[in-house]
C-alpha positions in Angstrom: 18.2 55.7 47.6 21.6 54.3 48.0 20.5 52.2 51.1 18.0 50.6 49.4 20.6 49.0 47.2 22.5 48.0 50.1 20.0 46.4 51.6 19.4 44.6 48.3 22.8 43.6 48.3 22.8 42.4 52.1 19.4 40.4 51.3 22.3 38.0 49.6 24.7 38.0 52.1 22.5 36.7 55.2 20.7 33.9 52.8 22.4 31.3 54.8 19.5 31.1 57.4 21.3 28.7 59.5 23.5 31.5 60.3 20.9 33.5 60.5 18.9 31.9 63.2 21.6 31.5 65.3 22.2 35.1 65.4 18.4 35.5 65.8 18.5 33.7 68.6 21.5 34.8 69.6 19.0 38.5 70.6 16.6 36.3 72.2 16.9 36.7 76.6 13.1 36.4 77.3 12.4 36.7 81.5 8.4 35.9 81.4 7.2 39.4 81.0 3.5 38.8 79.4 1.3 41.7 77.9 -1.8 41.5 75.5 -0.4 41.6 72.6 -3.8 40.8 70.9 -5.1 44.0 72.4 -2.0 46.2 70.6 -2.2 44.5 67.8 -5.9 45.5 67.6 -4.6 49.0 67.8 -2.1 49.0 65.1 -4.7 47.8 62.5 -6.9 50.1 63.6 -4.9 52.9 63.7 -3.7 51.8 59.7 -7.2 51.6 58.6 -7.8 55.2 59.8 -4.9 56.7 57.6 -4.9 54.2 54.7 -9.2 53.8 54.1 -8.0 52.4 50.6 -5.6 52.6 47.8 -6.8 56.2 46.0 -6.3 57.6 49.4 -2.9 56.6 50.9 -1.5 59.2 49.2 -0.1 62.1 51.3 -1.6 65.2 49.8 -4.3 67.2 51.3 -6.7 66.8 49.0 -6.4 62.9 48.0 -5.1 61.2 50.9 -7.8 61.9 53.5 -10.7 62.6 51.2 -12.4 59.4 52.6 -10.9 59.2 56.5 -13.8 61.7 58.0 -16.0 58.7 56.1 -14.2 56.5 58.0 -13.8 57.8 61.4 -17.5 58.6 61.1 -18.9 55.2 60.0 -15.4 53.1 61.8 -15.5 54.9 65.8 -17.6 52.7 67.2 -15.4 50.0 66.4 -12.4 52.1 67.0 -13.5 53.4 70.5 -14.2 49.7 71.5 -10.1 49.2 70.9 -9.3 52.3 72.5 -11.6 51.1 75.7 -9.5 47.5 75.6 -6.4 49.1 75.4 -6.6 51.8 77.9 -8.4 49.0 80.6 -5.5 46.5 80.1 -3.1 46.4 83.3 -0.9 44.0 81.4 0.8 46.0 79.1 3.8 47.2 80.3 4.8 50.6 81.3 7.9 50.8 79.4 5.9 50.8 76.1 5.8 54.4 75.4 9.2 54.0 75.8 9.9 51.5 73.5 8.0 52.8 70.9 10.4 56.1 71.3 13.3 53.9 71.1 12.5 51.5 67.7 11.5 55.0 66.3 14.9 56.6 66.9 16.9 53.2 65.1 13.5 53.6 62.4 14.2 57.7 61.5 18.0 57.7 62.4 19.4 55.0 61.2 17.6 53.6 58.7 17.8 56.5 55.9 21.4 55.7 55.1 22.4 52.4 56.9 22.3 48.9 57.0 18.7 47.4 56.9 20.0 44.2 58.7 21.9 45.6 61.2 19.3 48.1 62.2 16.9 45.0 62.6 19.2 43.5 64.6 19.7 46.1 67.2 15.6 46.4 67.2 15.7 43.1 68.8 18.2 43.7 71.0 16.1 46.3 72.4 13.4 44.1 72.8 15.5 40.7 73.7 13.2 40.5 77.2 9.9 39.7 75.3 8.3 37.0 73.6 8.8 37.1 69.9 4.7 38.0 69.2 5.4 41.0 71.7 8.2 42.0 69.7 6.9 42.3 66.0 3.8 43.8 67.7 5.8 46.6 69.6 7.5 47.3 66.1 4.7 47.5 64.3 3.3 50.0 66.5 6.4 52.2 66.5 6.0 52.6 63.0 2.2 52.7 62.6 2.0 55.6 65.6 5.0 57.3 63.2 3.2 57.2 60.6 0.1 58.2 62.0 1.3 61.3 63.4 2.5 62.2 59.9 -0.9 61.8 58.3 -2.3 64.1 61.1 0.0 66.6 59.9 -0.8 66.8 56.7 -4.3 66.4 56.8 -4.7 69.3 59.6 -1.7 71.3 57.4 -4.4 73.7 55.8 -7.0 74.4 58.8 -4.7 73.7 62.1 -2.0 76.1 62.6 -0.1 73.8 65.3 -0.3 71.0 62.5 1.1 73.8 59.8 4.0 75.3 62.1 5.0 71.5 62.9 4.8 70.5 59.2 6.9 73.9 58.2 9.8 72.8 61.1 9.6 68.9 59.3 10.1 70.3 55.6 6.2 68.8 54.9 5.5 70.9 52.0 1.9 72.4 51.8 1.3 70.6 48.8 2.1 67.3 47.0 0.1 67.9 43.9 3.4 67.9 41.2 4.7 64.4 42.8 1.7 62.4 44.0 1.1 60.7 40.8 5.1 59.6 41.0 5.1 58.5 44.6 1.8 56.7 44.5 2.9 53.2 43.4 5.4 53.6 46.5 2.9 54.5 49.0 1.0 51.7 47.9 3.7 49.1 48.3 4.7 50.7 51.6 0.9 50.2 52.8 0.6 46.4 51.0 4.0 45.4 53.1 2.5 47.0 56.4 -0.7 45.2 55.6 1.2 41.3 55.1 3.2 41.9 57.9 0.1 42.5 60.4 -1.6 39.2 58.6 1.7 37.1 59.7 1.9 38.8 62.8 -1.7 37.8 63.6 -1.1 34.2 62.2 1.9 34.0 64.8 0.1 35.2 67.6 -2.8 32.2 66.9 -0.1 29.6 67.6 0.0 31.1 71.6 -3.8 31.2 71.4 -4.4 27.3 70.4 -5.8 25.0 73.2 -3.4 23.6 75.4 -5.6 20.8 75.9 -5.5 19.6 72.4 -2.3 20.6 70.9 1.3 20.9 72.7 4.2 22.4 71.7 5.7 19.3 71.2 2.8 18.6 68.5 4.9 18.2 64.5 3.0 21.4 63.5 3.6 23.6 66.3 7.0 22.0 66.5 7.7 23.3 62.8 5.6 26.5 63.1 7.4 28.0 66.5 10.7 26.9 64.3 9.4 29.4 61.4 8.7 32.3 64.0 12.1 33.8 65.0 13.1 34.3 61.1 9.6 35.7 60.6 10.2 38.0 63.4 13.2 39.0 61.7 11.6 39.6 58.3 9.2 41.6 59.4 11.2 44.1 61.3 13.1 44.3 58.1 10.5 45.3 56.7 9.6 47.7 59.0 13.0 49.3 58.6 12.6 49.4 54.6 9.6 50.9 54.8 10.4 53.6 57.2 13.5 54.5 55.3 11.4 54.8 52.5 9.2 57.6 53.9 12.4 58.9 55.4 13.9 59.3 51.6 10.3 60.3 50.4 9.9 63.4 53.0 13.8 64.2 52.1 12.1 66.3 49.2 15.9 67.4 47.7 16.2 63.9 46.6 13.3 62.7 45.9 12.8 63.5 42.4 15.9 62.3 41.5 15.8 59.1 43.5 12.8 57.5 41.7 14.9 55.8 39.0 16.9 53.5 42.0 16.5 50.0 42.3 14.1 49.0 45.4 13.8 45.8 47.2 10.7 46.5 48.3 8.6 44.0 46.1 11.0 41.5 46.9 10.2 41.7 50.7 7.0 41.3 49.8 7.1 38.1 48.2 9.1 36.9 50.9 6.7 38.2 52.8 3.8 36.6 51.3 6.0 33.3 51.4 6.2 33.4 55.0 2.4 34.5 55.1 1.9 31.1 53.6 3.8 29.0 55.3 2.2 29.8 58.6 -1.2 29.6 56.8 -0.5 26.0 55.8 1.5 25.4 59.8 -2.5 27.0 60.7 -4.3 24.6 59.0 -2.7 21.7 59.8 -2.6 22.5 63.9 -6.9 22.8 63.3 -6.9 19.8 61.8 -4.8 18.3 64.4 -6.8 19.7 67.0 -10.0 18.7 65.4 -8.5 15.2 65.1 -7.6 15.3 69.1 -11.2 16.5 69.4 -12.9 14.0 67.7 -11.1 10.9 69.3 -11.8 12.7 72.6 -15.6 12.6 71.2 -15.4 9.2 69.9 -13.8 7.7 73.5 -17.0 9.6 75.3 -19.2 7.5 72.9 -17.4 4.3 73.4 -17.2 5.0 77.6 -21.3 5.4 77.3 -22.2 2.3 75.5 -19.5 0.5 77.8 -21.1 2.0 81.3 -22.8 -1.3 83.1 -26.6 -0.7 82.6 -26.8 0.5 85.9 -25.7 4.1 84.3 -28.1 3.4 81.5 -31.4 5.0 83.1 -32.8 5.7 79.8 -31.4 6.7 75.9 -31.7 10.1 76.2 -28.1 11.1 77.3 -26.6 8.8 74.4 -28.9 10.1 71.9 -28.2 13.5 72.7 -24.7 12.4 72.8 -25.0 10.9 68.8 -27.7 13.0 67.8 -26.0 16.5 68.9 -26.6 19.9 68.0 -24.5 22.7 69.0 -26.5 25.9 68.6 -29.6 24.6 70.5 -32.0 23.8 67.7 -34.0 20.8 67.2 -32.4 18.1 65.6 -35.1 16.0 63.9 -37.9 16.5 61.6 -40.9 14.4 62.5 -42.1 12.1 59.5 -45.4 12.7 60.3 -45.9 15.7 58.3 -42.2 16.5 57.3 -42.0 19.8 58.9 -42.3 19.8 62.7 -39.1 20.2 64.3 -38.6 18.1 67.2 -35.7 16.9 70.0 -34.4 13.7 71.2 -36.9 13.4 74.0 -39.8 12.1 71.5 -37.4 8.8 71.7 -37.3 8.4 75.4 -38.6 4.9 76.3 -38.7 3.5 73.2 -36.4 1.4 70.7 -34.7 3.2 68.2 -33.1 2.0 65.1 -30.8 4.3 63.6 -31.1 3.9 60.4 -27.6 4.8 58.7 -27.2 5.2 55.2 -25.4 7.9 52.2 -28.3 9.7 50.2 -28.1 6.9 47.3 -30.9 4.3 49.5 -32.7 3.0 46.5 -36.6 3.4 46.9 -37.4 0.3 46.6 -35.2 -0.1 50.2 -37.4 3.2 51.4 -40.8 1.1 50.1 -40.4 -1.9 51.6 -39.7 -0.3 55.0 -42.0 2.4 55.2 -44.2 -1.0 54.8 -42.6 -2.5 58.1 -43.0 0.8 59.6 -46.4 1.6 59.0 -47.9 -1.5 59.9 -45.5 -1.5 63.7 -47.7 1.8 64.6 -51.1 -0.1 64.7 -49.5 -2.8 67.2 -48.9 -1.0 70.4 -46.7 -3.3 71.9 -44.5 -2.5 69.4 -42.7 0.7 70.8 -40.1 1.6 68.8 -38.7 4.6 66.3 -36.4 4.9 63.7 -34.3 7.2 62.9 -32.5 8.8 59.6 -29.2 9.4 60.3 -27.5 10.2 56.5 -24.1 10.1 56.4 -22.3 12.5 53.2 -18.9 12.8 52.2 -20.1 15.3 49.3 -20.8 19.1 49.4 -24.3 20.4 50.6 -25.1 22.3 47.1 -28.7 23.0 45.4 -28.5 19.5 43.6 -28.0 18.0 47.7 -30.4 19.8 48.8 -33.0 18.7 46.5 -32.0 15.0 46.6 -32.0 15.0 50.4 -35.3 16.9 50.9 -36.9 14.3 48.1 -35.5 11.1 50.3 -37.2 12.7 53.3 -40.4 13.5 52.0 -40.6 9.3 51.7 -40.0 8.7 55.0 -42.8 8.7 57.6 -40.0 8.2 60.6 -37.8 10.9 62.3 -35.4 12.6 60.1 -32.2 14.5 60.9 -33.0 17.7 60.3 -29.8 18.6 57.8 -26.8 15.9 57.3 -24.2 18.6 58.4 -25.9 18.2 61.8 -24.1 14.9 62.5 -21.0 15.4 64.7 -17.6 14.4 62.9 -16.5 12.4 65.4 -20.1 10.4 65.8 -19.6 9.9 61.4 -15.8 8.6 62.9 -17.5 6.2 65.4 -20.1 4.8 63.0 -17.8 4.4 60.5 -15.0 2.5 63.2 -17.4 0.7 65.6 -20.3 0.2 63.4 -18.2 -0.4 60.4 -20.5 1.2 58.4 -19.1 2.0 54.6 -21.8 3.3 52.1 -23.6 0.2 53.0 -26.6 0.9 54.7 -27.0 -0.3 58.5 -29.3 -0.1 61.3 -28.2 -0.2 64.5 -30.9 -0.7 67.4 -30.6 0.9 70.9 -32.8 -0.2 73.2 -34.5 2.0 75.7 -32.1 2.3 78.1 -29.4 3.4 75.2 -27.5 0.4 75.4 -27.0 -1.5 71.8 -29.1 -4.5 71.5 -27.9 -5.0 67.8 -24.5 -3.3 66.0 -26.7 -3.9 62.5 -30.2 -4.7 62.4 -30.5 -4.5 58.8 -30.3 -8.4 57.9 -33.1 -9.0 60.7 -34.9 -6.6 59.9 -35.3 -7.2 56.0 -35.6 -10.8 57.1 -38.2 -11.0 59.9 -40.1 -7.4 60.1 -42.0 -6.6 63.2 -41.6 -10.5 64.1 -38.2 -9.4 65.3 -38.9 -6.5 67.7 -36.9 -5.6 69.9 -34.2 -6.3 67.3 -31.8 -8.5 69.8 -30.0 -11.3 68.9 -31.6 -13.3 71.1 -34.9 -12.6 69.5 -33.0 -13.8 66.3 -31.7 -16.6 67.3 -35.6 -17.5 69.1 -37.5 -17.2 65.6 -34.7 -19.5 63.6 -35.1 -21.9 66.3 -38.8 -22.4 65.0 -38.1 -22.2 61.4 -37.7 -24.4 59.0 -37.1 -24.5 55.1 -40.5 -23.9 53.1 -42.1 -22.0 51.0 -43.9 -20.1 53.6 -40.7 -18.8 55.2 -39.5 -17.9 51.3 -42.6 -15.6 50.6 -43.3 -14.6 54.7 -46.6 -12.8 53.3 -45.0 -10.4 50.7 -47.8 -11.4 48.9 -51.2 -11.6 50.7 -52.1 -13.7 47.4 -49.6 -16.2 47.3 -50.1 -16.5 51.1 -53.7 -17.5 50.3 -52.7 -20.1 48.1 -50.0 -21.6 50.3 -53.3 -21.9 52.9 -55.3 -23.8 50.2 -52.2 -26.0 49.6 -52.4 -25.1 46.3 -48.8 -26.4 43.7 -47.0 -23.0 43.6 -44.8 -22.6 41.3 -42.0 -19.3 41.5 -39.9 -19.1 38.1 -37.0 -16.4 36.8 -35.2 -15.7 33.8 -34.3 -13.7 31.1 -35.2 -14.9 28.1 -38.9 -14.0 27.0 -39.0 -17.2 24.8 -37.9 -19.3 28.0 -40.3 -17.9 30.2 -43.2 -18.3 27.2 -42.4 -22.0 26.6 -41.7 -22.6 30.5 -45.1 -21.3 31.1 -47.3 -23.0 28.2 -45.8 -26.4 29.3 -46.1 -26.0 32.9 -49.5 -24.9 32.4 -50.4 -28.1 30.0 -48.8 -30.2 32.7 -51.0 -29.1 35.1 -54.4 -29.9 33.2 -52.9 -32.8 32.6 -51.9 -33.9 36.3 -55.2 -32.6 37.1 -53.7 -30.2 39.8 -54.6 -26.6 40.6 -51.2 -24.9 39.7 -50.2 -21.2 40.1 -47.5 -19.7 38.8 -45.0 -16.5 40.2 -42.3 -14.7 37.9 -40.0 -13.6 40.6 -36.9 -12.9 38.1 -34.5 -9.9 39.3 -34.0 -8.4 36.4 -38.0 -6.5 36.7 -37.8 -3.0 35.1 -41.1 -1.3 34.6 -40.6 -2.0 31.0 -40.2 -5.4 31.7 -42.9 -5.9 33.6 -45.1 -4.7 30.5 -43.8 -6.9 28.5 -43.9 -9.8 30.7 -47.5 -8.7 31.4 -48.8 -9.2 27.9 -46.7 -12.1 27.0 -48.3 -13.9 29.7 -51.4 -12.7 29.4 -53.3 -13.9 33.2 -51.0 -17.2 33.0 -49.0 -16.0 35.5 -48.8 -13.9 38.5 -46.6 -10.6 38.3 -45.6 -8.3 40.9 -46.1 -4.9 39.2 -44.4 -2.9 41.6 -40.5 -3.9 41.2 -40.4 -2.8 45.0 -41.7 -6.3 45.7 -39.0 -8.4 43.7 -36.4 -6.3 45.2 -37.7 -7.3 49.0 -37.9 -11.2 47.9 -34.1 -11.0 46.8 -32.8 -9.0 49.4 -34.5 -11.0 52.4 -33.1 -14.2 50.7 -29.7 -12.3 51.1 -30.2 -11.5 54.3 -31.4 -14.8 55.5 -28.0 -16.0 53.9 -26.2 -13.3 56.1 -27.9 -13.7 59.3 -27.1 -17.5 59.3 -23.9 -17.1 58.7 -23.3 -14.4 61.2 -25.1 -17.4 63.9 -22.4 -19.6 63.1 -24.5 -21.7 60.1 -22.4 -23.7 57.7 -22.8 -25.4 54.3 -22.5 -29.1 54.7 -19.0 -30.4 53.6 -17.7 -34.2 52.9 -16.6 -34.1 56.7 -19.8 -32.4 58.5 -23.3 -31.8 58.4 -24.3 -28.4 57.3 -27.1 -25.9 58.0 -30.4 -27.2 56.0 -31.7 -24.0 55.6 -28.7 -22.1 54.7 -28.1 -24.7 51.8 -31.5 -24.2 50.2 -30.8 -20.2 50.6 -28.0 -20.1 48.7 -29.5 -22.8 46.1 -31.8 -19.9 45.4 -29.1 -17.3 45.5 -27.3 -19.6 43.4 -30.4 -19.6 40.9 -31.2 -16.1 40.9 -27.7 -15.2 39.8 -28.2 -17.0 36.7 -29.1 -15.9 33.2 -31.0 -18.7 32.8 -34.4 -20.0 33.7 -35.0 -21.9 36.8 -38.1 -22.7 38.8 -39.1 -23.8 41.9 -42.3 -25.5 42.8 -44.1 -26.3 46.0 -46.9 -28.0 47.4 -48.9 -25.5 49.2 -45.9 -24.7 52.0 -43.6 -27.0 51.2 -42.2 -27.6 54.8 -39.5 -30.3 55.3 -37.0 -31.4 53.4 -37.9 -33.1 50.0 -40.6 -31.1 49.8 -39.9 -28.5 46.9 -38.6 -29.3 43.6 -36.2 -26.7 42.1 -34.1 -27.4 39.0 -32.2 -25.1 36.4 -34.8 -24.4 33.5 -33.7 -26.6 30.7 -33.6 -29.4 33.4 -37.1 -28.7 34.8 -38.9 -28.0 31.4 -37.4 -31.2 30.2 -38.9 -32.9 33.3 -42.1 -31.6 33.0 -42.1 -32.7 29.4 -41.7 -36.2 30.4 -44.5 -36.2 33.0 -45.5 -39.5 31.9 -42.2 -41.1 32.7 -43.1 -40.4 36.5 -47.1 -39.5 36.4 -47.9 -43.0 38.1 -45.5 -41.7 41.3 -47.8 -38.6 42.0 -50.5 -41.0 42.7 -48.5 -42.2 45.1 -46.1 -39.9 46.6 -47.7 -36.7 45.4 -47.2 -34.1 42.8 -43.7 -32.0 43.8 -41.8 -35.3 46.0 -42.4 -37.6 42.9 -40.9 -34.4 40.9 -38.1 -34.7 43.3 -37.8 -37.9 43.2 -37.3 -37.9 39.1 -35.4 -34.9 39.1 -32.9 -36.5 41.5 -32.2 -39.2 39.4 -31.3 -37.4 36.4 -28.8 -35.4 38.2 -25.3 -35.2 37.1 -22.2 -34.5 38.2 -21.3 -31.1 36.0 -22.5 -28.3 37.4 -21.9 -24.9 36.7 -23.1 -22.6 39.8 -22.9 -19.0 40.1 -23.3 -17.0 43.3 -23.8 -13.0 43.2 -23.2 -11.4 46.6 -23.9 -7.5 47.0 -20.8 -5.5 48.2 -17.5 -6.8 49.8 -18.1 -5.8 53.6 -20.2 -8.9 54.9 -19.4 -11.6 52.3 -17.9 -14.9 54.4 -14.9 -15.6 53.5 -15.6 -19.1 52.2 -18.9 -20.2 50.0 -19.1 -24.2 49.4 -20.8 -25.3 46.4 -24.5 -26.6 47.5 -23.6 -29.8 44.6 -20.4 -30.9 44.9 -19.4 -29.5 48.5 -16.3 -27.8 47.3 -15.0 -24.4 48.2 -16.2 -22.2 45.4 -13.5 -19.6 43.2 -14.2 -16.1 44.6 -14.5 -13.7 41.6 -14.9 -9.7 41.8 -17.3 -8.1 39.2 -17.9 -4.0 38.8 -21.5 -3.6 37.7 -23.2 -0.4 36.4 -27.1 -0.5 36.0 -29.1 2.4 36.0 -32.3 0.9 34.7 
């Protein structure tokens, strides 16, 4: 075992790898030869899986080592003769391989049992200096693999083949093992392990020659580092080789076996360098896929951007961009229908028809699923209004049970097309969405009209805002409906509620009211109520506060007792907020401004965030109209101490309503008690789409921008 000390000794010497590499390199003359190397390689492992089944039978006595091999071959030839066909068809390896093989096993069984480990790794690849450096760690490992093949052959034929027992007789193989098999098993095992993580390496080094060309160059940082790694790895391994075959070697030289054991080998430690290098090229591995996949995704992502920017001329209908967005790999089909949750169907259903993709995570509140599958529902009894939406979620978390079940719940609400499983969605089509569409947890809708081509890059605020009014979802469509609008009560409600619509059409005083004080709302209510008996005037009220838990609502309910209407389902008060928000959005994103001491501002804007303004307080407010309450002047809003102390002094303005009429001589008083402090709060949802500026509706002055972190799971 004296080698094996020397070797641990020259482990020291060549740490300087600088050095190292250039005498690596120094070995290195290659002149183009190419072979399949993946082919040999093939071989070698399953030539080692034949003589090493598993670790209770690498041993090599007769009666442990090859108990399980005729298991093997039996249940493993299939697989083996498909190797053995691929090899023996293949015109690319080289002729001189049986040659080679002879000529590493020579330095492996000659020199190697009482030499220099180093040097006898050197001269291996000198021999091989013509080939690449995969083709030469492959042609070393099969040199010693066939070696040590052909040994197991011998001793598991020893007993029953008489060629195998006169060969074993001239190589000193004795006939049995028995006394020294427990002693020599650890090293068998280690001799196997280090085989076994130098084919792994080997196999990771032969992947970097295998990675598309198209995607990845050598020029790439991780194939630039990787391909630096590979000469030194070459090098380790057949340094391995050589310690293991020296090892057999010393193990077969019975004499000095026994008294051998108590040496010190280096045999773990070239396994953890070993399984240091294994790494290394593991991590080099990963990080080339995910360069490639990066490379493939922009690649994706340009062939999305180069269809929705072809002229229209290339747009015949939505079906290649669809396809295109919506893509599935393995041929299935992509969508579940919504009409009974199951039926799988393609892309084609869509052909001819809007679509709005409806992009969201899997936290859509379903409230947001209510009010839409309202919208929805009541499109498919208008045939002229042709259009589809579909689900597209968008996850960044992993698809467990708890996903599952959340995701198949969400889908069982929606009666439009569905993606049939999130992981569906392309990477690079998440990438686009997220870049062009600047969608971020926020949920958008984009709208494709039926030629494919994007009518609107977010639908959502028009949508929410307008309904089926706003088919085909274009801007221009917008941009047509605000044209006719104008601030009112009508345009506030927009037939939420088919009840309050009935009253606006009897020009009934509506009055809408929020808060969060129960002994606000009761006082608000009783004296609004008076007033109204009073004035002689058929007055409804509507609690439209935010804050409208189901517990709430009960409350509400029997504090009120008939007084006042209340939406039960909190669905309803979500909608009213969230299309006040979305009128606020859609103005701004037209170019509508807040009047300032220099310029007139949008009318309707103004009053939108007045009530945006309101709703964000904790206070009571109220809003009353007559009937719809069109034009300016025509709806009375106030803060809640300032409109219950108005009301209470009815008498101070009663002879006006004779006059003017209930809500403008309401106005009227309410604008001349109007002062100058103010204290106005405005809440905006998320950070994406808030305008950079707000401008106090009072006082015309930018407003401070504050940030506030909310948690609410009521």
């Amino acid at each position: 075992m004296g080698s094996l000390s020397v070797s641990s000794k020259k482990m020291v010497s060549v740490s300087d790898e600088a050095a190292l590499r250039k005498k690596i390199l120094g070995t290195h003359a290659y002149d183009g030869c190419v072979f399949d190397t993946g082919a040999v390689l093939a071989t070698v492992e399953g030539i080692l899986d034949l003589v090493s089944p598993g670790a209770e039978v690498v041993i090599p006595n007769v009666t442990t080592i090859f108990h399980g091999v005729d298991a093997t071959l039996n249940g493993s030839m299939g697989h083996v003769e498909k190797r053995i066909a691929r090899l023996g068809s293949l015109e690319s390896v080289p002729d001189a391989l049986p040659y080679l093989l002879h000529k590493i096993s020579c330095v492996l069984t000659c020199k190697c049992s009482g030499g220099d480990s180093h040097a006898s790794a050197m001269e291996i690849l000198k021999l091989l200096s013509t080939y690449t450096w995969e083709a030469k760690i492959v042609i070393v490992l099969a040199s010693y693999v066939v070696d040590y093949a052909q040994f197991s052959l011998v001793t598991k034929l020893y007993t029953t083949n008489p060629l195998a027992k006169l060969i074993a007789i001239l190589k000193q193989i004795p006939e049995n093992f028995d006394d020294i098999s427990v002693v020599i098993k650890n090293k068998f095992e280690t001799i196997i392990s280090l085989v076994k993580v130098s084919i792994e390496v080997t196999r990771l080094i032969t992947t970097f020659s295998n990675l598309p060309s198209k995607y990845i160059s050598n020029d790439a940082e991780p194939m630039v580092v990787a391909l630096s790694h590979i000469p030194i790895a070459v090098y380790w391994i057949t340094r391995v080789i050589v310690a293991c075959a020296s090892q057999i070697i010393e193990i077969l030289g019975i004499s000095e076996v026994i008294s051998s054991y108590t040496e010190t080998w280096d045999l773990p430690s070239l396994e953890q360098k070993m399984m240091s290098i294994q790494i290394t090229f593991q991590t080099q591995i990963d990080l080339c896929y995910t360069y490639i996949e990066e490379k493939k995704q922009a690649e994706y992502v340009q062939t999305i951007r180069d269809m929705f920017g072809q002229t229209t001329t290339v747009h015949i209908d939505n079906q290649i961009i669809l396809q295109i967005i919506i893509s599935v790999t393995d041929g299935s089909l992509p969508l579940i229908s919504g009409l009974d949750g199951t039926t799988m169907v393609g892309v084609e259903v869509l052909k001819g028809k809007t679509v709005l993709l409806f992009i969201s995570d899997l936290n859509i509140s379903h409230d947001e699923i209510f009010i839409l599958t309202q919208i929805y529902q009541a499109s498919r009894k208008l045939s002229e209004l042709q259009y589809e939406i579909v689900w597209l979620p968008i996850v960044d978390c992993v698809e467990d049970e708890e996903f599952e079940i959340k995701f198949a719940g969400l889908r069982k609400k929606m009666p439009w097309y569905t993606l049939r499983q999130p992981g569906l969605l392309e990477a690079a089509v998440v990438k686009y969405v997220k870049e062009e569409w600047h969608y971020s947890k926020k949920t958008i809708v984009v709208a494709l009209d039926p030629n494919g081509k994007v009518s609107s890059p977010n639908a959502y605020h028009m949508l929410w805002t307008w309904g089926n009014a706003a088919y085909p979802f274009t801007q221009t469509r917008e941009l047509e409906i605000w044209s006719s609008q104008e601030w009112s009560l009508k345009l506030l409600i927009n037939d939420i509620d088919q009840t309050i619509s009935k009253w606006i059409k009897e020009d009934r005083v509506i009055c809408l009211y929020g808060g969060e004080s129960y002994e606000w709302i009761q006082e608000f209510v009783t004296t609004t109520k008076e007033l109204a008996n009073v004035a002689g005037i058929k007055l409804e009220m509507v609690y439209v506060g935010k804050n409208t838990t189901n517990e709430r609502i009960k409350r509400l309910t029997e504090i009120l007792a008939g007084r006042s209407l209340i939406w039960e389902n909190p669905a309803f008060t979500w909608y009213f907020w969230t299309r006040i928000q979305s009128m606020m959005y859609s103005k701004i994103h037209h170019g509508a401004k807040v009047a300032t001491t220099k310029e007139a501002g949008d009318y309707v804007l103004v009053e939108v965030l007045n009530m945006l303004t309101l709703g964000g307080s904790d206070h009571g407010w109220a809003m009353i109209s007559q009937g719809a309450g069109a034009g300016p002047g025509k709806i009375a809003r106030a803060k809640g101490d300032v409109m219950v102390k108005a009301l209470g002094e009815f008498k101070t303005w009663s002879v006006e309503v004779k006059q003017k009429g209930f809500v403008v001589a309401l106005n009227g008083y309410l604008a001349g008690r109007h002062t100058k402090e103010h204290c106005n709060r405005l809440i905006l949802p998320g950070i994406d789409d808030i305008p950079e500026m707000v401008v106090c509706t009072e006082c015309h002055r930018p407003m401070e921008k504050y940030i506030m972190y909310r948690c609410c799971n009521e």
